[in-house]
C-alpha positions as CSV (number, residue, x, y, z in Angstrom):
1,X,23.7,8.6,12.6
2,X,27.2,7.8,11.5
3,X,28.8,7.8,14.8
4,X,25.6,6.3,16.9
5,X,25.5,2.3,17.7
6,X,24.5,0.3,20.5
7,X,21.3,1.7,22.1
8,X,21.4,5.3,21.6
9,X,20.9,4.4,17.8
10,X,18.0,2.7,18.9
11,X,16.4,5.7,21.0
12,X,17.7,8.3,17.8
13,X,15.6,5.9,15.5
14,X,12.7,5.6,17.8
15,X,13.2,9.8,18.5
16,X,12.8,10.5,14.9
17,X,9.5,8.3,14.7
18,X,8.1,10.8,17.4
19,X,9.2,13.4,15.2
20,X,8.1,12.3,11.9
21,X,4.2,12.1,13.6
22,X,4.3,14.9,15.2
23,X,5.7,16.9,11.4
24,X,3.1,14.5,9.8
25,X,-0.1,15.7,12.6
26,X,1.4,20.3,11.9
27,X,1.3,19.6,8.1
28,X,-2.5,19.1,7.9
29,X,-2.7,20.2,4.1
30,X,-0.8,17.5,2.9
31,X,-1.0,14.8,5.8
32,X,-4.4,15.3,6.7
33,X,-3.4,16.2,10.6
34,X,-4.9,13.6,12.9
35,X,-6.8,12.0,10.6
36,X,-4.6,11.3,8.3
37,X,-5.7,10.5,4.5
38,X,-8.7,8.3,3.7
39,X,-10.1,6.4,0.8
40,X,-6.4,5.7,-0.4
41,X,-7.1,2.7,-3.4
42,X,-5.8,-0.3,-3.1
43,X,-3.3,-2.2,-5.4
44,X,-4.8,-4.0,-8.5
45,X,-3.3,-5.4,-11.7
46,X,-3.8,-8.4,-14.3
47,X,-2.5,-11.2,-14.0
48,X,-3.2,-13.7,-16.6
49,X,-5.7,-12.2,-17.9
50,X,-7.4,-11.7,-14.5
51,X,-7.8,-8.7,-12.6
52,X,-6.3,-8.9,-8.9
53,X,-7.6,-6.2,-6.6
54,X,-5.7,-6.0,-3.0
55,X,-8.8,-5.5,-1.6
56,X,-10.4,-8.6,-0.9
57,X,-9.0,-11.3,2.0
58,X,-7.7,-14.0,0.0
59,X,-5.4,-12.2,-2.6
60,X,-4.6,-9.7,-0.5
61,X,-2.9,-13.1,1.9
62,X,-1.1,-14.7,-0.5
63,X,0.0,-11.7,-2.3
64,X,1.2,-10.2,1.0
65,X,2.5,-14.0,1.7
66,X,4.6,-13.9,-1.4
67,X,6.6,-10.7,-0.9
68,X,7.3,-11.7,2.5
69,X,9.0,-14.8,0.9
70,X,10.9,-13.3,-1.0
71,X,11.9,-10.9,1.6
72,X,13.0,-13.3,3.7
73,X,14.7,-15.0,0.8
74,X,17.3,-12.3,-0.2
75,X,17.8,-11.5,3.5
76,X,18.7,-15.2,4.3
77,X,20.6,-15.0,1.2
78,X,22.1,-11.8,2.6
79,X,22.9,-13.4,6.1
80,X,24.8,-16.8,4.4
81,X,27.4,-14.6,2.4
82,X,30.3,-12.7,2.7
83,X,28.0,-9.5,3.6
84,X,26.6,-11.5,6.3
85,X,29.6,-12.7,7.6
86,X,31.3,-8.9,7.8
87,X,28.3,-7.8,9.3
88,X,28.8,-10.3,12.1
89,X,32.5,-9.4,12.3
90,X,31.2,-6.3,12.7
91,X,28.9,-6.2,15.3
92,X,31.3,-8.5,17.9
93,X,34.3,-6.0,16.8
94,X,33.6,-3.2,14.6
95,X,37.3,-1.8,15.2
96,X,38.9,-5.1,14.3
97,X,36.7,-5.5,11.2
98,X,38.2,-1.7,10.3
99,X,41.7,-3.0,10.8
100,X,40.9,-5.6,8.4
101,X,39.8,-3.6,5.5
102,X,36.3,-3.7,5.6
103,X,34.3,-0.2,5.5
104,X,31.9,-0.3,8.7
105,X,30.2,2.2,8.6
106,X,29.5,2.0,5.0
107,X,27.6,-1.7,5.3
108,X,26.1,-0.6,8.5
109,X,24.8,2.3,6.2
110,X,23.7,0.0,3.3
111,X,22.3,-2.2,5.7
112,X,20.0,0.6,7.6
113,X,19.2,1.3,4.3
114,X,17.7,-2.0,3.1
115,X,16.1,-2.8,6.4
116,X,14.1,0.7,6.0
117,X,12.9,-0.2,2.4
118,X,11.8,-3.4,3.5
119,X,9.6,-1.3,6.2
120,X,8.5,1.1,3.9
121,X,7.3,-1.5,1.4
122,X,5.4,-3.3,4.2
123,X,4.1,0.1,5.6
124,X,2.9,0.8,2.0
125,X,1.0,-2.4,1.4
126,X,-0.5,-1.8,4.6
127,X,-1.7,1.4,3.6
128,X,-3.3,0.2,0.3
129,X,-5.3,-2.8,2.0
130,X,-5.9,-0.6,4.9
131,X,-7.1,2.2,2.6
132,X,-5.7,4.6,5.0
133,X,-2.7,6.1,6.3
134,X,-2.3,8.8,9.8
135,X,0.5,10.0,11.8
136,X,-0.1,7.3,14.6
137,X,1.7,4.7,12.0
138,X,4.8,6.2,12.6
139,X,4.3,7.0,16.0
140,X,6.2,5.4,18.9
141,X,4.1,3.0,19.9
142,X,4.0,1.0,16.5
143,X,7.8,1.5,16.8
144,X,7.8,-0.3,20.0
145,X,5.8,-3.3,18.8
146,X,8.6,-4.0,15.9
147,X,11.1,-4.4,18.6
148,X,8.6,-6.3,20.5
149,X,8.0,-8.7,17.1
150,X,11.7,-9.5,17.2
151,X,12.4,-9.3,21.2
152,X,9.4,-12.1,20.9
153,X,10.7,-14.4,18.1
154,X,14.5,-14.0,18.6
155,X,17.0,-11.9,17.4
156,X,19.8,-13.3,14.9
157,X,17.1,-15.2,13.0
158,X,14.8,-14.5,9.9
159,X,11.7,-16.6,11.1
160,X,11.5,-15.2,14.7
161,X,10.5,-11.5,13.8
162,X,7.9,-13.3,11.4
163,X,6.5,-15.8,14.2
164,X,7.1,-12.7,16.9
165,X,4.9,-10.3,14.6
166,X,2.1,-12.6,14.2
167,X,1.5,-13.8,17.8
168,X,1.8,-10.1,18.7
169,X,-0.9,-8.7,16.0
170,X,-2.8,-11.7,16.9
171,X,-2.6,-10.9,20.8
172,X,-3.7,-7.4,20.2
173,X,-6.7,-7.8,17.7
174,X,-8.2,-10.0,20.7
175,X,-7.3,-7.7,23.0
176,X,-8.9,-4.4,21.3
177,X,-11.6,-6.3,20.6
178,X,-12.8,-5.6,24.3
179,X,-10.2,-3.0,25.8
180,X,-8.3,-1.1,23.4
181,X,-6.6,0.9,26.4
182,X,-5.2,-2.3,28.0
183,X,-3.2,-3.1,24.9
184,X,-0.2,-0.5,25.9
185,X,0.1,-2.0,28.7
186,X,0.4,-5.6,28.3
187,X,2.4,-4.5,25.4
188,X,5.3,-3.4,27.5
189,X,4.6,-6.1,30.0
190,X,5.1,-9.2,27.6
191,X,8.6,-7.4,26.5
192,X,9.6,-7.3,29.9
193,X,9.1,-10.7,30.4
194,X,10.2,-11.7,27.7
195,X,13.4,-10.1,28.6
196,X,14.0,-11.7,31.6
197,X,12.8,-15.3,31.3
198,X,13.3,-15.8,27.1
199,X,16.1,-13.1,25.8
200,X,16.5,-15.5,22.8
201,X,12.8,-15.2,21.9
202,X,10.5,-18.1,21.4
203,X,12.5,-19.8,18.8
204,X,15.1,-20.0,22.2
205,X,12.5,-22.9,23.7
206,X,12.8,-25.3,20.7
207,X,16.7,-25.2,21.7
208,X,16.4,-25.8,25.0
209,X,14.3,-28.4,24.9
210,X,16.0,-30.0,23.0
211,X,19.4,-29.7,25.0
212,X,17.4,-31.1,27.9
213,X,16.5,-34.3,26.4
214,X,19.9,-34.5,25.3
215,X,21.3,-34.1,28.2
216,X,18.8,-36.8,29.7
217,X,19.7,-39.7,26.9
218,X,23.3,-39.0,28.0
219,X,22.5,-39.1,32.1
220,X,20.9,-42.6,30.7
């Protein structure tokens, strides 16, 4: 992947999804095949002298809540320091960043790196309340939604993926819930639109409306 950027990193990452199911489905003795593995337990400790299981709603929310703060913590962290500001130097000019001494490909690397163990921590939780795992979690069309989370809330911030990944999850629970096959479609349909009319995401509308009353005090 050294040598890939732009959007033909994108369609490697999503190509290597489609290959990781598709190994996961052949290897049947370990993975399970289609079904995948079932009955996996979920997490439980003490805390305090009380036992937590991962199982029920409630702690399984605000446990799920709290490493998602934290997430979101050391990446805003991440994003207000000198890492941040590279990797923005970076992505406007990656040759000009080289000429200035910084090592590209070696924070784009680190970078990959620490967005793929936040995803494997979420994919693991998910698998522990879930009690289940099968090769259609790392299939393409879960792979598509996490684009669509961020196309959705906005790219360049922390809170739009988050805002983006609940209205989606939201939108197809209700959806399923009647017409499981229609989900794929709309799917791709809300990510064209939201192309065209909002490329900024949703978080994009709080700016704009702002601007315009704005601009109307100053037309005043």
């Amino acid at each position: 992947f050294g040598g890939i950027r732009g959007s033909y990193f994108t369609i490697v990452t999503l190509a290597m999804g489609v290959i990781c199911q598709q190994a996961a489905i052949s290897w049947s003795s370990v993975t399970g095949g289609d079904s995948g593995l079932i009955g996996i337990p979920p997490i439980a400790f003490d805390l305090g002298g009380m036992h937590v299981e991962l199982s029920q709603d409630l702690p399984s929310y605000i446990f799920v809540a709290a490493i998602v703060a934290v997430a979101v913590l050391v990446l805003w962290s991440i994003s207000r320091g000198r890492w941040g500001t590279v990797l923005t130097a970076i992505q406007d000019n990656e040759v000009r960043a080289a000429a200035l001494g910084h090592n590209a490909p070696l924070r784009l690397l680190v970078t990959f790196v620490l967005s793929a163990a936040i995803a494997g921590l979420a994919g693991a939780l998910y698998v522990c309340m879930a009690g289940l795992v099968a090769p259609d979690l790392s299939g393409l069309l879960l792979s598509t939604e996490v684009i669509v989370w961020v196309a959705v809330g906005g790219r360049g911030t922390l809170l739009g993926p988050v805002l983006g990944a609940i209205a989606i999850q939201r939108a197809q629970q209700t959806i399923s819930s009647f017409n499981p096959s229609l989900w794929p479609l709309l799917l791709g349909c809300v990510f064209v639109i939201i192309v065209f009319v909002l490329p900024d995401g949703i978080l994009s509308i709080y700016a704009r409306l702002k601007s315009l009353f704005k601009g109307r005090r100053h037309a005043r």
